[in-house]
C-alpha positions as CSV (number, residue, x, y, z in Angstrom):
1,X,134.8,-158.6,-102.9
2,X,132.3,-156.8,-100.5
3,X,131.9,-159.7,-98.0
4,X,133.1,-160.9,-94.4
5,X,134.9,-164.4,-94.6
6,X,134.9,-166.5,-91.6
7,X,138.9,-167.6,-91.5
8,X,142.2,-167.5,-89.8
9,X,143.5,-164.3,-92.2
10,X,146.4,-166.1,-93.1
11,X,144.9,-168.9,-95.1
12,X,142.1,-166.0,-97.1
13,X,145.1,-163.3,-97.4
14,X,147.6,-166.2,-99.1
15,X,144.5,-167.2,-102.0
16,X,144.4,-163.1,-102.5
17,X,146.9,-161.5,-105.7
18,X,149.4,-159.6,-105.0
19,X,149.4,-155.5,-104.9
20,X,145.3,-155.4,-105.4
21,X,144.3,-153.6,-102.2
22,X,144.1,-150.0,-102.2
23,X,143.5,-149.3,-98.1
24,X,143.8,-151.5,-95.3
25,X,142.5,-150.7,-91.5
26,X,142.7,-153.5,-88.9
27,X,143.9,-153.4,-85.5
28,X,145.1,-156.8,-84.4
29,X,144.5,-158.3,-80.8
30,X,147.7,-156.8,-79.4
31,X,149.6,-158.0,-76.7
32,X,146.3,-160.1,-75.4
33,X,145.2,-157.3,-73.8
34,X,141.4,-158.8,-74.9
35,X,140.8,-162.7,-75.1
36,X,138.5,-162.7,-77.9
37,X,136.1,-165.4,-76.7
38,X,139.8,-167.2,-76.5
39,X,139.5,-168.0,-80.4
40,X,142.7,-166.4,-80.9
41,X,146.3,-167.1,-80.6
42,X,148.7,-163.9,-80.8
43,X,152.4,-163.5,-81.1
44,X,155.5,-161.9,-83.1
45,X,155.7,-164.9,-84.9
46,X,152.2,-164.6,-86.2
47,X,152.2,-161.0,-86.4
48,X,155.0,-161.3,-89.1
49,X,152.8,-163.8,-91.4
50,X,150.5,-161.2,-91.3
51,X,152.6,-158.4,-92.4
52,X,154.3,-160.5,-94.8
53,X,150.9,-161.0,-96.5
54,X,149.8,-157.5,-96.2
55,X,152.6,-156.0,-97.5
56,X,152.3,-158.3,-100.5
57,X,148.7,-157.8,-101.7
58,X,149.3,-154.3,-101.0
59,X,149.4,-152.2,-104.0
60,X,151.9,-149.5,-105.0
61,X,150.8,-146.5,-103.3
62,X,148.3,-148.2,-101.2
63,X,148.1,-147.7,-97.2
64,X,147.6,-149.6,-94.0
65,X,146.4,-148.2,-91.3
66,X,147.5,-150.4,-88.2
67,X,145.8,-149.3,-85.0
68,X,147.7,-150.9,-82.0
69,X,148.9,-150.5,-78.3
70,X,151.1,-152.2,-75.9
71,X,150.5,-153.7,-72.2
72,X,152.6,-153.3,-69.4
73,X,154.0,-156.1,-67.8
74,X,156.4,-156.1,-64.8
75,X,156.2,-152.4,-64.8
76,X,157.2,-152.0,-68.2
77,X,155.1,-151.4,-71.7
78,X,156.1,-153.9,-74.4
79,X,156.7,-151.6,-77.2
80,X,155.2,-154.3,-79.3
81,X,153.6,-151.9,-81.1
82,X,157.0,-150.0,-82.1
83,X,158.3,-153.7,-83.1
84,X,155.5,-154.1,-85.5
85,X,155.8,-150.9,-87.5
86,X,159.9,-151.5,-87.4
87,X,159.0,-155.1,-89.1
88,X,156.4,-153.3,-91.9
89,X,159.4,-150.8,-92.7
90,X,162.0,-153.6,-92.9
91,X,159.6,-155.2,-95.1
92,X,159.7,-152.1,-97.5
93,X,157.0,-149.8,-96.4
94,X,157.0,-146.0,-95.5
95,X,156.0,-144.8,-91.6
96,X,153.7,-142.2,-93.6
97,X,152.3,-140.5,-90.2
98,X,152.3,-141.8,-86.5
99,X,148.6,-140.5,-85.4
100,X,147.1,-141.1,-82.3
101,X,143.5,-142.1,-81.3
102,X,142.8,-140.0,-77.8
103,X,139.7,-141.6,-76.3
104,X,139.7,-140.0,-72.8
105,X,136.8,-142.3,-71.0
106,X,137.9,-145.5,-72.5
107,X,138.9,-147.4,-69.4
108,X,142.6,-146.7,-69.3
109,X,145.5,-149.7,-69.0
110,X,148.8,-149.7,-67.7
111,X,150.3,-149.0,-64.5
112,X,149.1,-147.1,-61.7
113,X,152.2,-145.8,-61.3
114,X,151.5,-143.6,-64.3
115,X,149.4,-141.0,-66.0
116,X,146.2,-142.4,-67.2
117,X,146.7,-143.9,-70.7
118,X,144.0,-143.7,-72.7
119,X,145.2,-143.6,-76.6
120,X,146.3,-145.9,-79.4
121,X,148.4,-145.1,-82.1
122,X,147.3,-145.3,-85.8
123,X,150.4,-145.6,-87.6
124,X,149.5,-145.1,-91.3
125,X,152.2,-147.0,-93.5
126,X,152.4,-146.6,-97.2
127,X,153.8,-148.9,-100.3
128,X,155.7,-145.8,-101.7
129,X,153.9,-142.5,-101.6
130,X,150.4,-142.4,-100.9
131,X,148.4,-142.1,-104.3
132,X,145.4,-141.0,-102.6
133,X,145.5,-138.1,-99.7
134,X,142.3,-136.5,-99.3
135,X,143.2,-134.5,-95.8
136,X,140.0,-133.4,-93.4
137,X,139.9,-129.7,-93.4
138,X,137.7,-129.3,-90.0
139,X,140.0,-127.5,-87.5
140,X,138.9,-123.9,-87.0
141,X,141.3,-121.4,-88.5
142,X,142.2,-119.0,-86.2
143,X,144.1,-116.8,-88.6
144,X,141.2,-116.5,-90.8
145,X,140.3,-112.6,-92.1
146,X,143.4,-111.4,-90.0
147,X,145.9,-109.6,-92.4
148,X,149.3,-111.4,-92.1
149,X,151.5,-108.8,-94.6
150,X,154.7,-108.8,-93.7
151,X,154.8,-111.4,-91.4
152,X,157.3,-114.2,-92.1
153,X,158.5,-117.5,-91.0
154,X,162.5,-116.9,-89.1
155,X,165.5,-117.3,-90.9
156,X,168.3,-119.5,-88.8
157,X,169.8,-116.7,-87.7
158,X,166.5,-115.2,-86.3
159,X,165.3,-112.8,-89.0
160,X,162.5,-112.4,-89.7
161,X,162.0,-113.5,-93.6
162,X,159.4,-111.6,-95.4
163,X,156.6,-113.3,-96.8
164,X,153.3,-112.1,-99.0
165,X,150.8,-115.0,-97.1
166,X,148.1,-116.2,-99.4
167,X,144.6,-115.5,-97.8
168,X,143.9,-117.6,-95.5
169,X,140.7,-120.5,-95.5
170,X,138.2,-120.5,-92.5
171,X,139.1,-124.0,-91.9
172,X,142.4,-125.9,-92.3
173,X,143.4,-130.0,-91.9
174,X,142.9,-131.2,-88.6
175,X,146.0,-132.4,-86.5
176,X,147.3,-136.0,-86.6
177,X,145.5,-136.9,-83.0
178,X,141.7,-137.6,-83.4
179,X,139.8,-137.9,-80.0
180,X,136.7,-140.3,-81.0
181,X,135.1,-141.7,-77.6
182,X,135.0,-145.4,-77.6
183,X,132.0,-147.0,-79.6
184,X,129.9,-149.4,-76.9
185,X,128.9,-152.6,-78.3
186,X,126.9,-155.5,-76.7
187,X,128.7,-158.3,-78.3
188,X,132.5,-157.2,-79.1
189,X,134.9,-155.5,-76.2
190,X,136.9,-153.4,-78.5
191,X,135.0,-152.2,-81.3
192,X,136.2,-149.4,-83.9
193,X,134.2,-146.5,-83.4
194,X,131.9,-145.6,-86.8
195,X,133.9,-142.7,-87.2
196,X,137.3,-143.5,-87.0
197,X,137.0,-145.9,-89.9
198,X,135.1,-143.6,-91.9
199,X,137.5,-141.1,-91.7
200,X,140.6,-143.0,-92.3
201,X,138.4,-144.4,-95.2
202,X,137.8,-141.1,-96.9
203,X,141.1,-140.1,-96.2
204,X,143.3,-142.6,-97.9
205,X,140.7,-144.2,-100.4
206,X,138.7,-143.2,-103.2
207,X,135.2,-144.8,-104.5
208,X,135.5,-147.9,-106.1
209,X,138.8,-148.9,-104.1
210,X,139.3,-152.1,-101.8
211,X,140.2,-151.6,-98.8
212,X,140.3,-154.7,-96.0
213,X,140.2,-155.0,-92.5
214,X,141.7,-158.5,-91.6
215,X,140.7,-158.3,-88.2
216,X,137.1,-157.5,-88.8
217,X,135.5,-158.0,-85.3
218,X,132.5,-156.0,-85.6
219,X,132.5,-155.3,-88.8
220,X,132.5,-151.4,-88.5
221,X,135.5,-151.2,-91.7
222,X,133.3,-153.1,-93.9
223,X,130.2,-151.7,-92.4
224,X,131.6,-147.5,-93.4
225,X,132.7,-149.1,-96.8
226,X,128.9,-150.0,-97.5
227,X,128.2,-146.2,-96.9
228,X,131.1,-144.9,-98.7
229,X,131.2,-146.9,-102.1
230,X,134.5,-148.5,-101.7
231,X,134.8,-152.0,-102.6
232,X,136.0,-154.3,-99.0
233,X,136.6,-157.7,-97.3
234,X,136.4,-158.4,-94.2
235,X,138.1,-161.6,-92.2
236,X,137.1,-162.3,-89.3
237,X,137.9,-165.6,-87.0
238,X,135.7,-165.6,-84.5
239,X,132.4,-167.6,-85.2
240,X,130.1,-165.2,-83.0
241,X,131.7,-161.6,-84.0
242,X,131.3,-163.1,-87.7
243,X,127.9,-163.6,-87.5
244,X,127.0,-160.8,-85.9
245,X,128.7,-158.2,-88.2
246,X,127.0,-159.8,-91.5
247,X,124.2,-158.6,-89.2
248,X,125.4,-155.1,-88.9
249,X,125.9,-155.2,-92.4
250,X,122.8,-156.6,-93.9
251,X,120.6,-154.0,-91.9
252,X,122.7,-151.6,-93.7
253,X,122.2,-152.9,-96.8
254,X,118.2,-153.0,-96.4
255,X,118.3,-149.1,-95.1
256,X,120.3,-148.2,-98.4
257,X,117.8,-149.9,-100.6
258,X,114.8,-148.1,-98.6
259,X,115.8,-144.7,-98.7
């Protein structure tokens, strides 16, 4: 535990028991839409091994959080990404929540036939309930200090249904789209921005958990773990992103041991 492996994720995920990972995060090189210094072959075929494995060392009640798009070809997205989470729920899995990641400023894809596409979804899938929800409550609440007595949610035939409202809290859970700008990075094209994993991390993990990122790039999954306490690994392929996230990580490690 709490390392980066240099591997195909296949061969580390099939040495790796079964139902031991509480959280993982990982967005996989969908649809080619980035070549990865060309050290990576993707199709369904593949995508498959690697849900098979997931799914497996997943543990009862544990999460993945698979971050993915689709490109358009011929005029037409792939809806590769709806394929995948299809697969994970044949496979046994819950579709827990479909989020979306807005990052307006990105450098949209797709047609320009077409409003400018600038999200990804975050489908968050689940072996059986989640045993670890700790929700963000950061969205303003409007309603806050305003008396509500009386007022009630509509009946089907459009009464009103009469309520006594618990008081209200100044701030509720934020909605299930997150805009996070993209992260810039001088050595990886599609980095997770710090945030994103960190909040996903906090969200569906508690200290001491393991959460993985088999897709590791950059290293920012492993990277937030280091800050948060959780336990993590990391695979990454690619010789140079490899290299340069142990980098990411290490400086880390020397600022935690400084302050």
């Amino acid at each position: 535990m709490n390392q980066i492996i240099n591997d195909d994720c296949i061969n580390i995920l099939k040495t790796m028991n079964s139902e031991v990972v509480d959280l993982v995060i990982t967005s996989p090189p969908y649809d080619n839409l980035r070549t990865y210094n060309d050290s990576l072959e993707w199709n369904f075929d593949i995508f498959k091994g690697v849900a098979d494995e997931l799914t497996r060392v997943l543990c009862v009640g544990g999460v993945i959080v698979w971050v993915v798009s689709d490109a358009t070809l011929n005029g037409s997205e792939t809806g590769s990404s709806f394929k995948q989470v299809l697969y994970f729920m044949e496979k046994g899995l819950n579709l827990h929540d479909t989020m979306i990641w807005v990052k307006d400023g990105g450098g949209a894809v797709g047609s320009n036939n077409c409003y400018t596409q600038n999200f990804e979804y975050m489908f968050v899938l689940s072996k059986g309930t989640p045993k670890t929800i700790n929700l963000i409550k950061d969205k303003v609440n409007k309603s806050y200090g305003v008396d509500k007595s009386g007022i009630g949610r509509r009946k089907a035939d459009g009464e009103h249904k009469i309520e006594k409202r618990k008081e209200s809290s100044p701030y509720s859970k934020r909605n299930n789209w997150w805009y996070i700008p993209p992260q810039r990075s001088d050595f990886h094209p599609a980095v997770f921005p710090d945030s994103l994993a960190h909040d996903h991390i906090i969200t569906w993990s508690n200290k001491g958990d393991l959460v993985l990122d088999c897709f590791s790039g950059s290293g920012t999954v492993p990277l937030m773990c280091e800050k948060l306490g959780r336990n993590y690994i990391g695979i990454e392929k690619d010789k140079e992103y490899f290299e340069k996230s142990l980098k990411r990580l290490k400086a880390e490690k020397v600022k935690k041991r400084l302050i």
